[in-house]
N, C-alpha and C positions, 0 to 999 in steps of 0.2 A: 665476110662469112658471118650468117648469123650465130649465137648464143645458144650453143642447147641447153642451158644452166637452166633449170625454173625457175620460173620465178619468188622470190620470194616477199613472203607475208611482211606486209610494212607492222611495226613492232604496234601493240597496243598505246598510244599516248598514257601516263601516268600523270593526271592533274594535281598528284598528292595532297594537299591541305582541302583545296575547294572540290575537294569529290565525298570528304565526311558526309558532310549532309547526305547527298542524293546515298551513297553506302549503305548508310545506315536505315536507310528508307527502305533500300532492296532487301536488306538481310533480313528485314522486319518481315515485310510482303516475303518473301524466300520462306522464311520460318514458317508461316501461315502455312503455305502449302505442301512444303517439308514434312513438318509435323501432324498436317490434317491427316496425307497419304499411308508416312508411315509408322505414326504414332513417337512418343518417346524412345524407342528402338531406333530411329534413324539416325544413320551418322550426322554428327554433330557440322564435318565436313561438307554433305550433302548441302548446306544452305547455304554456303560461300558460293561452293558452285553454280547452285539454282540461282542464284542473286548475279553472278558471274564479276565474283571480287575473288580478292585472295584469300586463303587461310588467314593470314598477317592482319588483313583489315578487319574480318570474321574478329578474330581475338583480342584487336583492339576495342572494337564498343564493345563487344561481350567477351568477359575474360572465361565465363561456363553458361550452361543453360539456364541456369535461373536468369543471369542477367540477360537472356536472351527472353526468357518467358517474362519477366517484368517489364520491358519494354515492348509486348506485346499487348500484356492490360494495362499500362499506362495507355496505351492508345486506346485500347478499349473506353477505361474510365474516362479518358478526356472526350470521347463518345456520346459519354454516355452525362457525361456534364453538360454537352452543347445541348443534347438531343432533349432534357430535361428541364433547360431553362425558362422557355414559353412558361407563362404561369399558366397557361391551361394545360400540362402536361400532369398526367399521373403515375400514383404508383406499377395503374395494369400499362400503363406507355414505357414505364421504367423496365419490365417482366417481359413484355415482346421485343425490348433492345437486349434485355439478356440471353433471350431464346438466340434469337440471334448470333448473338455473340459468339455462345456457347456451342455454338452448332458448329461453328468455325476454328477454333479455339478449344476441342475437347482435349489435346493431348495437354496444352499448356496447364488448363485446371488444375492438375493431379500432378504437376509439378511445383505451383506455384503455394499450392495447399500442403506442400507435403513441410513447408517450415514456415507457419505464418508468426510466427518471431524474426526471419530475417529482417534487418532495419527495411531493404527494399522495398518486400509486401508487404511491411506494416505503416508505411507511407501510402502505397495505393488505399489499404483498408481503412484508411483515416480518409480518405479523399472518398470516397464512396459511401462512409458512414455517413461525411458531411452531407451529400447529395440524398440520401436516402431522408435525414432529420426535414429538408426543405420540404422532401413528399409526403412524407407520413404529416408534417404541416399545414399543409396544402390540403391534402385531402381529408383532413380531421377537420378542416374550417370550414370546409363545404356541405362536409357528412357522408362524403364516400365511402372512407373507413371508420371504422368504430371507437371510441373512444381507449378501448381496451388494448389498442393496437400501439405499440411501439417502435421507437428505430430499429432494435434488434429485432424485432418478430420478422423485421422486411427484410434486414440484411441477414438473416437466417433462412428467411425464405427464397432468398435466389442463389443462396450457396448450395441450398438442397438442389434449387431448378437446376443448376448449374451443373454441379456432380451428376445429378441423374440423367441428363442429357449425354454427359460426357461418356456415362458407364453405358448406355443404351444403343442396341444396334442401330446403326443410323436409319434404317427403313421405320424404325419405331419410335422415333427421338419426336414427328410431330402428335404422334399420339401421348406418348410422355409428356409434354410438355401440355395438352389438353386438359389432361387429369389433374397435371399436377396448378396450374392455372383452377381449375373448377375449385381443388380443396384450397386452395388460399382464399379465392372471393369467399367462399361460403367462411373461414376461419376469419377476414380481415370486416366482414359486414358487420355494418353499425346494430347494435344488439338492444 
């Protein structure tokens, strides 16, 4: 006589050790879209499951959201490192990776800005100062930008694109980002 028991679900395999990487991969991507959707409001919970790990694994790479938002622009910044080493790359090459960025990444902004003393962000902001000094180098040897023009003036300039994009209704975020591109060229041109 057959079995009327149903069947049941073969248990998920737990790789333990050798699944960190790919984990931490997902929770990242998870975050992305977690937080694109529904801003800093979202449970915290929602990116384990979007990622489809455990809470357990959730809170081991990131023990709160900050550490979740720092290894979101860690990737970012290492992004934004690759994307910028060609020596023909500029500072307006460095402002369209940030539009970018930022467009994906508004909720993180406003988190990771809200303590830039944490040692975390202040290792990423050291990593991106350094990237910024190679550009504003770069493009002061050529004559793009003006001699007037500083490291800080740029890495000032895209924490503003940054924020603005992040507070802007997203149907408005490419025209924001237009304007706000137009007043930088006309502020960084060589005088």
């Amino acid at each position: 006589m057959p079995s009327t028991a149903s069947p049941r679900a073969l248990p998920r395999q737990n790789r333990g050790p050798a699944a960190a990487a790919d984990n931490r991969k997902a929770l990242i991507a998870a975050a992305r879209e977690v937080y694109a959707e529904g801003g800093l409001q979202a449970p915290f919970s929602a990116v384990a499951k979007r990622a489809g790990v455990g809470q357990g694994s959730l809170y081991r790479h990131f023990p709160d959201r900050t550490a979740l938002a720092v290894a979101v622009f860690e990737d970012n910044v290492r992004d934004l490192e690759e994307y910028t080493a060609p020596p023909d790359r500029t500072i307006d090459d460095l402002l369209d990776r940030v539009v970018d960025q930022a467009v994906v990444s508004t909720a993180f902004i406003e988190l990771i800005t809200a303590d830039l003393s944490d040692r975390r962000v202040a290792s990423l902001g050291a990593r991106f100062q350094a990237l910024v000094e190679r550009l504003v180098a770069r493009d002061r040897a050529t004559g793009r930008i003006g001699s007037h023009i500083e490291t800080e003036d740029v890495t000032l300039a895209t924490g503003m694109l940054a924020t603005e994009l992040a507070r802007a209704d997203p149907a408005l975020r490419p025209a924001v980002a237009r304007r706000a591109r137009a007043l930088f060229a006309a502020a960084f041109a060589p005088r």
